[in-house]
C-alpha positions as CSV (number, residue, x, y, z in Angstrom):
1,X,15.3,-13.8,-58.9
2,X,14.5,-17.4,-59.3
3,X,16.5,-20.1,-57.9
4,X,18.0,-23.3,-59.4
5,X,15.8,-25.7,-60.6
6,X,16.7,-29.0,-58.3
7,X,14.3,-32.2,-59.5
8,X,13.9,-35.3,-57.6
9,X,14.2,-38.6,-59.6
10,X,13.8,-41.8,-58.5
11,X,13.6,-41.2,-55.0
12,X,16.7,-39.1,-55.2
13,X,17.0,-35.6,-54.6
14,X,19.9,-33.0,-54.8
15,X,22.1,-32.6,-51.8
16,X,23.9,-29.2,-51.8
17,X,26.2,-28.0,-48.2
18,X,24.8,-24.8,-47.6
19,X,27.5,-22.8,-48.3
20,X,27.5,-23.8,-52.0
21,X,26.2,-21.7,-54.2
22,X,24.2,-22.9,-57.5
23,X,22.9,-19.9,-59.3
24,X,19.8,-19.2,-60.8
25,X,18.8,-21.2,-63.7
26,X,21.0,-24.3,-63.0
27,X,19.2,-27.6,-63.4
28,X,20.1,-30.3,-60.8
29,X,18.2,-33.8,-61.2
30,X,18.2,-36.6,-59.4
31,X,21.2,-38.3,-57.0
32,X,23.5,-35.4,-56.6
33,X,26.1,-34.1,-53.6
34,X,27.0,-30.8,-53.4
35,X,29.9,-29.6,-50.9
36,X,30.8,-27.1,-48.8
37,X,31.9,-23.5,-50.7
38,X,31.6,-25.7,-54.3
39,X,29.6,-23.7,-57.2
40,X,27.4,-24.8,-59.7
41,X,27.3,-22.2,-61.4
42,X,24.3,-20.3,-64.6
43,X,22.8,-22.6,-66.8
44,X,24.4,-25.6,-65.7
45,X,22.8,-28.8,-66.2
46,X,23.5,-31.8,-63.7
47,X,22.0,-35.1,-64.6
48,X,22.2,-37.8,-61.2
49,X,19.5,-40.1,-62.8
50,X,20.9,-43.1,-63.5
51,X,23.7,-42.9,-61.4
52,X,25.2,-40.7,-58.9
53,X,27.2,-37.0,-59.1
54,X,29.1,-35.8,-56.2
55,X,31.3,-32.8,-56.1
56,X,33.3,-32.2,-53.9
57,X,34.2,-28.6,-51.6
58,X,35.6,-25.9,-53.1
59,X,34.8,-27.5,-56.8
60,X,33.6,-25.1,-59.4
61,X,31.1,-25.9,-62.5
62,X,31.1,-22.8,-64.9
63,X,28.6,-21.6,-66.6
64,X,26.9,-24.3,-69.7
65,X,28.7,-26.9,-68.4
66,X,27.0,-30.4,-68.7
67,X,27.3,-33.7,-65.8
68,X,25.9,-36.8,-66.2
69,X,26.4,-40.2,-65.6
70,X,26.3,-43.5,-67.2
71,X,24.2,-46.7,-66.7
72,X,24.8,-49.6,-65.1
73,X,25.4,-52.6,-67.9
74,X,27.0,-55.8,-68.3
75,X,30.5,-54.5,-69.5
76,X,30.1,-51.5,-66.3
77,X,27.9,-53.5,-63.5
78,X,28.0,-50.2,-61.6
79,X,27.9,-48.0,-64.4
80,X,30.2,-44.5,-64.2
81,X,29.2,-42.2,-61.7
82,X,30.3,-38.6,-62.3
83,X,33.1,-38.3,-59.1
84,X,34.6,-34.8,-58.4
85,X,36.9,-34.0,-56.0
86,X,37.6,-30.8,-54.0
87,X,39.6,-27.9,-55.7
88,X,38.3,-29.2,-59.1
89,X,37.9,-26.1,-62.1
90,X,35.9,-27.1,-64.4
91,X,35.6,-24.3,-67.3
92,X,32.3,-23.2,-69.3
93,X,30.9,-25.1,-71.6
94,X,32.4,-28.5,-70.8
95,X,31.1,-31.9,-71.1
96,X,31.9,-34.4,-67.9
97,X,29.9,-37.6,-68.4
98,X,30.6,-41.0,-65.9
99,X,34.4,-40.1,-65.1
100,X,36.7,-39.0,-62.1
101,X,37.9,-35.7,-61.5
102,X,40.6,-36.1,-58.8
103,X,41.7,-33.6,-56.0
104,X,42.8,-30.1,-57.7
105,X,41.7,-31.2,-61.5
106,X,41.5,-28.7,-64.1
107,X,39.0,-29.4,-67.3
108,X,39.4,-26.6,-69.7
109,X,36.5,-24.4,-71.9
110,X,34.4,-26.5,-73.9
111,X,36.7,-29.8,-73.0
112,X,34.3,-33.7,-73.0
113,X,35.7,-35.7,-70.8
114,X,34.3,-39.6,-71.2
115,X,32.8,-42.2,-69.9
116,X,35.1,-44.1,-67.4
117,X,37.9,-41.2,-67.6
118,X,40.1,-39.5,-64.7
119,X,41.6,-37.1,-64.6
120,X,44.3,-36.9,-61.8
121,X,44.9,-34.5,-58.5
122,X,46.9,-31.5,-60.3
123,X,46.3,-32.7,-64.0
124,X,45.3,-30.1,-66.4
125,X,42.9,-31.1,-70.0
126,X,43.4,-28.0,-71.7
127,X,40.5,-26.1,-73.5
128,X,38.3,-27.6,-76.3
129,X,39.5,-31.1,-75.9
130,X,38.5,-34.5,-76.2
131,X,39.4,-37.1,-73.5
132,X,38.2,-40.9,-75.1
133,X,36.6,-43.3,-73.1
134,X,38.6,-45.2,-70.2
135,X,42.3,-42.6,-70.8
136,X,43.7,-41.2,-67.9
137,X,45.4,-38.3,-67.5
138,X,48.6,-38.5,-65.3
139,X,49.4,-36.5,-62.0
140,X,51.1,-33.3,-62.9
141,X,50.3,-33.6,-67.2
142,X,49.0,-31.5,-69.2
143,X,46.6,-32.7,-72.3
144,X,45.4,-31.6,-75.4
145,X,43.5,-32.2,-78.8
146,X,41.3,-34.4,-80.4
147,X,41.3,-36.9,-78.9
148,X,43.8,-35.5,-76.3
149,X,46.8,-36.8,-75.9
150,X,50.6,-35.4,-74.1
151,X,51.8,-32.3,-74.3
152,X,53.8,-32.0,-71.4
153,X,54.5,-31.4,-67.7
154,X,53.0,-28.8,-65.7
155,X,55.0,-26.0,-64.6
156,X,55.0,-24.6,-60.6
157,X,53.7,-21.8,-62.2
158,X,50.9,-23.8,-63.5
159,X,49.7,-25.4,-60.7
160,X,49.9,-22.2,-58.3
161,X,47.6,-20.4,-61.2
162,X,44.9,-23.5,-60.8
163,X,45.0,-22.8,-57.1
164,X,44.6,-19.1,-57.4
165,X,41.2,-20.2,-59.8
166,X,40.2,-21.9,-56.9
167,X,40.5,-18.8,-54.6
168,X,38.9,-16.7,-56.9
169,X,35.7,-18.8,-57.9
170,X,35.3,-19.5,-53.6
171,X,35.2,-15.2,-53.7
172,X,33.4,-15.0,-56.5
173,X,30.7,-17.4,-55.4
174,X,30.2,-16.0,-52.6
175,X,29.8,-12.6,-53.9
176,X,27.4,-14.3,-56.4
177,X,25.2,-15.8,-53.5
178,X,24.7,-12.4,-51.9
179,X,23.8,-10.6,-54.7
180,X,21.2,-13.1,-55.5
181,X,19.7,-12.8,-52.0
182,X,19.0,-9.2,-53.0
183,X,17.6,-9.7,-56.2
């Protein structure tokens, strides 16, 4: 079985901790970091050409999900990297372009979050939504809609199912990697 499809651009190349996993058929261009036990994972696209990606350990990317960045400009000297943190579920399908993903984010199936976004450490954007440019979601909120907007707090029982997510996709990755090496 083939592996993921990693491009250099511009002198960059993709930087993944050898106990990620990116599966087959994932496209990674250009200025990307990859850590430890994150996974990237089918038919994911990650675009680090005009500015930079990094996703932190533990982080998953589900399947069709698009990152990219923006460019620097006059408004945005440094433009809007595309920053993940560790313990981030990101679901399939989603669109992440030039925002921040905190510690322990959740971005839901088929969500866009925006250029100049975050999304804070145990904040949930729920499925199918839309976060506009420059909002921030709040420690401990959970968002919804188009354009998203407050719905309401996050339960215990909330945040203990993101973690379990975490646990599974770390298992399921790894599972994934060694069957590949078979293939």
């Amino acid at each position: 079985m083939a592996g993921p499809n990693l491009l250099s651009f511009a002198g960059k190349t993709p930087r993944i901790d050898p106990g990620a996993f990116v599966a087959p058929g994932a496209q990674l261009i250009g200025d990307i970091e990859i850590g430890p036990e994150a996974s990237i994972w089918y038919n994911c696209v990650l675009r680090g050409d005009v500015n930079r990606i990094r996703i932190g350990a533990r982080t998953n990317i589900q399947d069709g999900t698009v990152l990219h960045v923006d460019s620097p400009g006059p408004e945005t000297p440094e433009g809007h990297p595309t920053l993940i943190g560790e313990e981030v579920l990101i679901g399939h399908l989603a669109m992440v372009h030039g925002c921040v993903l905190e510690d322990r984010a959740f971005v839901g199936l088929g969500a866009i979050v925006m250029d100049g976004c975050r999304i804070e450490s145990d904040a949930m954007l729920a499925a199918g939504a839309m976060l506009t440019p420059g909002k921030t979601i709040p420690s401990g909120q959970l968002w919804a809609g188009r354009p998203a907007k407050y719905v309401r707090d996050l339960t215990p029982a909330d945040l203990e199912g993101m973690r379990a997510g975490v646990a599974h996709y770390v298992e399921l990755a790894r599972r994934h990697r060694e069957a590949a090496a078979q293939a």
